[in-house]
C-alpha positions, 0 to 999 in steps of 0.5 A: 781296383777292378772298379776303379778300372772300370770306371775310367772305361780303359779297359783291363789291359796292362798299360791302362791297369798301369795308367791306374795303378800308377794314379791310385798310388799317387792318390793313396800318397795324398790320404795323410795329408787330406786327414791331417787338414781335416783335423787341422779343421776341426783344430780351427773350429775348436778354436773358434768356438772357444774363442767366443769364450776368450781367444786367448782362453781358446789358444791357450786350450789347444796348445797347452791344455791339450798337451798330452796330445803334444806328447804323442805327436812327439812320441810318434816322431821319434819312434819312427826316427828310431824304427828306420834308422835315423839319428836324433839329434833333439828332443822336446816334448814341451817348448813355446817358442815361435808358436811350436810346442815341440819338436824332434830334431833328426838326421837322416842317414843311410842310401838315399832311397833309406833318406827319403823313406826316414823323411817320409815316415818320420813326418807322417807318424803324427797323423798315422798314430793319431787316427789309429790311437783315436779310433781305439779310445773312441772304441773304448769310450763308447763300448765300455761303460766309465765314471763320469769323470771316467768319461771326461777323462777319456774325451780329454785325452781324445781331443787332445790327441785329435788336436795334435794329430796334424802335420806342421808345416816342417812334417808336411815339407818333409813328407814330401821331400821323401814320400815320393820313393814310394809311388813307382813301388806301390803302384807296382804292386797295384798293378801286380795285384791287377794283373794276377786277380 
């Protein structure tokens, strides 16, 4: 953060290391939200390149065939409604009703710092599981040698997981109903970091 500090030309002293904590936190709030629309990107690219096929066939591919991918975005849900506290009202994995293949239905419970912590968890796990989930199966696709069918097994899972990493626009509304509980916290931090290093 010590270069960040530097590049704004503030110098290094406790309100302009705070200034730039305070921006970073806000900046580091938004990164879930930057890769979940870029692998909503890549989700419409896949779509319109199979759609050259059919557009139904392209459909029916990213949000059918890909259901593994489903599955996990699901799972993550639930886990982190579990994990913080949150009552679940609702589960399901597979649904196709008004374009939303699954969902997980909760109620946040607990003080309302605890409620907007839920929200914000619950609604971003998708994102935060895909990218971890994938950056270890793509390590083990190409690090270790597989059968062809090995190999279209693992890049099936793959894509299928990159096609459901995304926030919906309910995790994306939730997100930010709850995220904001952690900007004053992590820009403390931040700046405690700066202050001591």
């Amino acid at each position: 953060m010590h270069q960040i500090i530097s590049w704004f030309g503030w110098g290094h002293e406790s309100g302009a290391v705070a200034a730039v904590s305070f921006m970073v936190a806000v900046a580091i709030i938004f990164v879930p939200v930057v890769a979940g629309f870029a692998l909503y990107a890549l989700e419409r690219l896949q779509i319109k390149l199979l759609g050259m096929i059919s557009v139904n066939f392209a459909y029916a591919f990213v949000n059918f065939v890909t259901f593994p991918g489903t599955f996990i975005h699901e799972t993550s849900h639930l886990i982190l409604a579990v994990v913080t506290g949150a009552k679940v009202t609702d589960v399901c994995m597979f649904e196709n009703k008004d374009g939303c293949l699954g969902h997980v239905s909760y109620c946040a419970r607990g003080p309302f710092p605890m409620q907007m912590v839920q929200h914000a968890l619950i609604a971003v796990a998708p994102t935060v599981v895909g990218f971890t989930v994938g950056y270890f199966l793509l390590q083990y696709i190409i690090k270790t040698p597989h059968t062809w069918w090995g190999y279209i097994g693992l890049w099936y899972l793959f894509v299928s997981l990159v096609d459901h990493s995304t926030m919906s626009d309910a995790d994306l509304k939730n997100y930010f109903r709850g995220v904001w509980i952690f900007i004053v916290p992590l820009a403390g931090i931040l700046f405690a970091c700066e202050m001591i290093i």
